[in-house]
Phi, psi and omega in degrees: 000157098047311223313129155265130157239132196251042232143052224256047160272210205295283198319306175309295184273352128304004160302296196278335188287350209237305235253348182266324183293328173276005169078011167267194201218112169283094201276288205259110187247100195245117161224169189320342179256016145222053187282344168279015197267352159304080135191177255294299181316311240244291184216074178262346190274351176241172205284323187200166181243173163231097152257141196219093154236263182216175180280357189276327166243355183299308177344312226262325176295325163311286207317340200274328180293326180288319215291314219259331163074083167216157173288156184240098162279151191243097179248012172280127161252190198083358180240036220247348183287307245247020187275353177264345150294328177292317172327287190300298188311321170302324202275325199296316183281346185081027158253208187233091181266133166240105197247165163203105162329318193206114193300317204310123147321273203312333171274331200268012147280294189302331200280321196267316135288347152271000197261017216244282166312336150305326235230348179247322173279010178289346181278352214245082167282025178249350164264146172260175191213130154191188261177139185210138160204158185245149177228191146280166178265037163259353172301105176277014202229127203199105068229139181304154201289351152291329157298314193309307172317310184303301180273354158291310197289292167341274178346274182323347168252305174286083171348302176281356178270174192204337186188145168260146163226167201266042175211190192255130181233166179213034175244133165337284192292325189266137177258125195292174161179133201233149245207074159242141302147099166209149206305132169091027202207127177273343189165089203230152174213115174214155178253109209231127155244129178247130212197154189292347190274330202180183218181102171252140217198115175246134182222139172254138165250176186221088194276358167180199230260346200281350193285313162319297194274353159301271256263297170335284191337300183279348156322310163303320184274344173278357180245018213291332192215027196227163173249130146149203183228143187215173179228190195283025189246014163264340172299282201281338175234023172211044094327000000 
């Protein structure tokens, strides 16, 4: 294949680096400093795109790409209010969206388990639960689209949560989640139940950025000849 990368950092060049070892070709390379080289024409010359930017251009970067009628895998979060407009346009257009709060096997295993222990402490009201993750500090959109996940599959288990905020509560219906940012850490996430007694604690770390751009990859390659909007659990767990 092909490949547009839309985010051409850290993240961006562990894309490419998994995606040359896997036989495609990074035709199209986009970061802040040639963004005008981002068009309709540029990649339409390739087979599918990868975007990893921000929430601020991830929008304008979807839209271009349908435009362009190449498949998108999406690993920017923070743009997710805007997902039933984006949505409607891939299907109205025939085009390919492939989205993931998080590419990592290994978090969307976690993602499956946690909502499998929500499902067990909804019985248990003497623990309380909230939720703590580390990024970089360049991740700009926080709390990360893996916590949210992370804290939707709560909500959806646990009878008394009702909403999350992106601080530490000690109201019942809301689940807290504290949000800190430090240089060089690809990723922590962890889910803590607490009781006057004990302390149950499920945690994903991330030792580095390869785990993400594998799973991107192959995202791309499962969506390379295909229409419609899919996320990664149609890759890893319907198959």
């Amino acid at each position: 294949m092909k490949i547009a990368i839309l985010g051409y950092g850290k993240m961006g060049k562990a894309i490419e680096k998994v995606a040359l070892e896997r036989g495609h070709t990074v035709d199209l390379k986009i970061n802040i400093d040639n963004i005008k080289d981002l068009t309709i024409e540029n990649l339409k010359k390739c087979d599918v795109a990868i975007e990893f930017t921000e929430p601020s251009s991830a929008i304008s970067n979807i839209r271009k790409c349908f435009e362009a009628k190449i498949p998108v895998v999406v690993g920017t979060t923070g743009w997710y209010d805007h997902f039933e407009e984006i949505k409607t346009q891939c299907l109205t257009s025939n085009g390919c969206l492939l989205y993931a709060t998080n590419f990592s096997l290994g978090v969307n295993i976690f993602f499956e388990l946690n909502k499998r222990l929500a499902e067990l402490m909804n019985k248990f009201n003497s623990y309380q639960v909230f939720m703590e993750e580390i990024h970089h500090t360049e991740k700009k959109d926080a709390p990360s689209g893996t916590a949210i996940t992370l804290a939707e599959g709560i909500i959806q288990k646990l009878d008394k949560k009702k909403k999350w905020i992106n601080e530490p509560s000690t109201t019942d219906e809301i689940l807290g989640i504290i949000s800190k940012r430090i240089p060089d850490v690809p990723g922590t996430h962890e889910v803590i139940y607490q009781s006057s007694e004990d302390e149950i604690k499920i945690t994903h770390t991330a030792y580095n950025r390869s785990g993400f751009a594998l799973g991107a990859v192959i995202g791309a390659e499962y969506i390379s000849r295909k229409t419609g909007v899919f996320t990664i659990k149609d890759i890893l767990f319907n198959n």
